[in-house]
N, C-alpha and C positions, 0 to 999 in steps of 0.2 A: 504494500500500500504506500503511494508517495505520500511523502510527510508535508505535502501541500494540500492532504486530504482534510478537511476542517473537521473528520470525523480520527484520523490520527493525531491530532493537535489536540481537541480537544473529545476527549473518549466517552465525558459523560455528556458530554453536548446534546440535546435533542436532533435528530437528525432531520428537516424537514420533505427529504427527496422532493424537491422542488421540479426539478426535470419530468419525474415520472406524475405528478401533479398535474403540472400546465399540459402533459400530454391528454390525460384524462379529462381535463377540459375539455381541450381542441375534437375529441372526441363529438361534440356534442353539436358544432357547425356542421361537423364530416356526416353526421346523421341526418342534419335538417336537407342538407344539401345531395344526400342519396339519394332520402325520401322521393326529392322533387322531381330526381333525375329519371329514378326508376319507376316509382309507384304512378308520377302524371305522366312523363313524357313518353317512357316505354310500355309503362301495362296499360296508359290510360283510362285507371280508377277513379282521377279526379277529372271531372265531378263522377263521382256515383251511379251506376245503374240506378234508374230509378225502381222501388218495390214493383211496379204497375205494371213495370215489362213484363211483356207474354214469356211463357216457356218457350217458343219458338225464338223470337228474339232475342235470348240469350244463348240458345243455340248456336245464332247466327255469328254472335259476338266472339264465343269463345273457338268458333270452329274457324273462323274468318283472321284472327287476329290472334293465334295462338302460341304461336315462336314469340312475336314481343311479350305476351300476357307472361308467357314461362319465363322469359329473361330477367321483363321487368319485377315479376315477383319475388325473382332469386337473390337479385341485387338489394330490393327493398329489405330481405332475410338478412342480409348481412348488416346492413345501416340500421335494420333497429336491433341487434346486438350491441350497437356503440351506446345503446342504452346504460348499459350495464357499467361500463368506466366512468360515466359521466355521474350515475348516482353514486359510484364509489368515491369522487373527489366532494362530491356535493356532502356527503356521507363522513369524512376525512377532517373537511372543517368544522362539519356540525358537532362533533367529538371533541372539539376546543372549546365550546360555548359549554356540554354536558359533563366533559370528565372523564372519570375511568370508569361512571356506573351510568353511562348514557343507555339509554331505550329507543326513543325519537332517532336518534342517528341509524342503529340499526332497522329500526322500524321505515325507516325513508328508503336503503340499503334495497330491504329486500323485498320492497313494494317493487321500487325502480327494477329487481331484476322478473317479478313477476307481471311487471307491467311488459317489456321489452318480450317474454312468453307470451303476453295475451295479444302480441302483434304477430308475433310469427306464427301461431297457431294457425289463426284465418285464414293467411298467407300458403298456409300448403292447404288448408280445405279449398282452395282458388286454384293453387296448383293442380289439384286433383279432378277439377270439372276440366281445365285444360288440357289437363293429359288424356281425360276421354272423354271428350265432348259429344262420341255417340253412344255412349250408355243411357241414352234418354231426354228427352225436355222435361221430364218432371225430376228426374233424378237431378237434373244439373241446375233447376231453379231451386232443388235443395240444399244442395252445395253452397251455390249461390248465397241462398238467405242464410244458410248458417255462418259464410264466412263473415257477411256483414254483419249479422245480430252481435256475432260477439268479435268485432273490429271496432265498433262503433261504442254497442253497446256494455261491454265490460269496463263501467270506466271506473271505478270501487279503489282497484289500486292504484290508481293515477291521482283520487280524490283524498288517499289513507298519505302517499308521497309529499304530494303539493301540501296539506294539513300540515303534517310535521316538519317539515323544515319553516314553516310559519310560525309555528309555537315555539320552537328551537328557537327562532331567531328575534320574538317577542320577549321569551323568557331570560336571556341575555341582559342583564341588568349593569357592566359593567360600563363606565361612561367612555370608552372605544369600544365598539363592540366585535366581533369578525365579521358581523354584515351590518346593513344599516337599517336602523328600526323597519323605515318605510316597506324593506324588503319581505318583514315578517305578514304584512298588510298585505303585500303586494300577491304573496304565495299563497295566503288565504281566500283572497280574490280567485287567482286561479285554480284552486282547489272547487270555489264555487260554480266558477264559469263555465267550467268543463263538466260539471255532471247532471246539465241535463240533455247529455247523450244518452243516459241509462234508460230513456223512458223509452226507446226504438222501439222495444216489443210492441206497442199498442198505438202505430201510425204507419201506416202505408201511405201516406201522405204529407205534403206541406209541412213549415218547420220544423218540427220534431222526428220528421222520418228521417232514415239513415243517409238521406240521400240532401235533408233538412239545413237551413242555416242556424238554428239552434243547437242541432244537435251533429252536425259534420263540420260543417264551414267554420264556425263559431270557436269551438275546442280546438280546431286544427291551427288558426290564426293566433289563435291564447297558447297553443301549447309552442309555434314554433318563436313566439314571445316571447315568455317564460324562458326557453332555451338562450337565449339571445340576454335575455338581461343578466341570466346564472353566470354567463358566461364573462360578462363583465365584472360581477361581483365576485367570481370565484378567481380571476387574475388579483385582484385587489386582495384580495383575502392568501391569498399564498404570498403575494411579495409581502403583508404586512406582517405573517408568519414569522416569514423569513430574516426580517429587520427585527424583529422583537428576539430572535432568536439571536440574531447578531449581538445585539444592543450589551446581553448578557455578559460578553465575554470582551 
């Protein structure tokens, strides 16, 4: 180990792997910026089938356009994986606000990784109407609904995530905090915003359907928000880490 390692200098130092941090960030553009590549440009999910299409019609869809549908859904498979680093950074700081008996941090943790499951799930029930789109129009407008009901509709752990890093970062009472009050506000807001996606099951139509600006358009714009402000707060929050940890020695 060179002895220009601040971790050989100093051995009881806190070590803050600051590198491996900002990566786990950056994770989290690399996700928003998949999403858009694969899931709109190549599957062409956004916007949504709407509930109303025939069986036939989605026939048409999947049998028509089925090499980008598989592509695009593969690629999305991977981008929302980066789910998972990004709540582990998100996860990492909130540890600094709780301590060594934090709850909330791993409660955020492993939302974030079952959230990042409740996206790939759907993803291969999609893959699966494309890979045989002649097993039937009714069979594959069940695919179909099922991949949306619960894309759309599972939003529990996204709402259990966004909650706790809001109370994390309201309960923060020190006058610096590792994020800034407004942020605890902010992630409860989004916590809000996005769950009335869960009512999908009961609209086949108009805002609330999966295909809805309540319950699609809405959450998707909050959530690639959310992403985007984490992302400024969690650079801020690792260089201020960083310097406090400096400061010490």
């Amino acid at each position: 180990m060179s002895v220009q390692d601040p971790r050989a200098l100093h051995p009881d130092r806190p070590f803050t792997n600051r590198n491996l941090q900002m990566l786990c960030v950056w994770s989290g553009p690399v996700m928003v910026l998949g999403w858009i590549a694969s899931f709109l440009l190549l599957a062409g999910f956004i916007p949504p089938p709407s509930p109303e299409r025939t069986p036939g019609e989605l026939v048409t869809m999947y049998t028509e356009h089925a090499v980008t549908i598989r592509l695009g859904l593969m690629l999305t498979m991977f981008a929302s994986a980066l789910l998972v680093p990004f709540a582990a950074v998100i996860s990492a700081q909130m540890r600094r606000i709780e301590g060594p008996r934090a709850v909330l941090a791993p409660t955020q943790l492993i939302s974030g990784g079952l959230l990042a499951l409740e996206f790939i799930l759907p993803l291969m029930v999609w893959q699966t109407a494309a890979y045989r789109p002649d097993i039937g129009p009714i069979l594959i407008r069940m695919l179909n609904d099922m991949g949306w009901l619960m894309f759309v509709g599972v939003i529990s752990s996204a709402v259990v995530e966004f909650g706790s890093i809001g109370l994390v970062i309201l309960a923060d009472q020190r006058d610096t905090g590792v994020f800034p009050r407004w942020a605890g506000y902010f992630n409860i807001w989004v916590a809000i915003l996005v769950a009335p996606a869960g009512v999908v099951p009961f609209f086949k139509n108009g805002p609330f359907a999966w295909n809805g600006a309540f319950a699609f358009f809405m959450p998707m714009v909050v959530f690639a928000t959310w992403a985007a402000v984490m992302v400024v707060l969690l650079r801020r929050a690792i260089r201020s880490e960083e310097d406090a940890v400096a400061h010490q020695f």
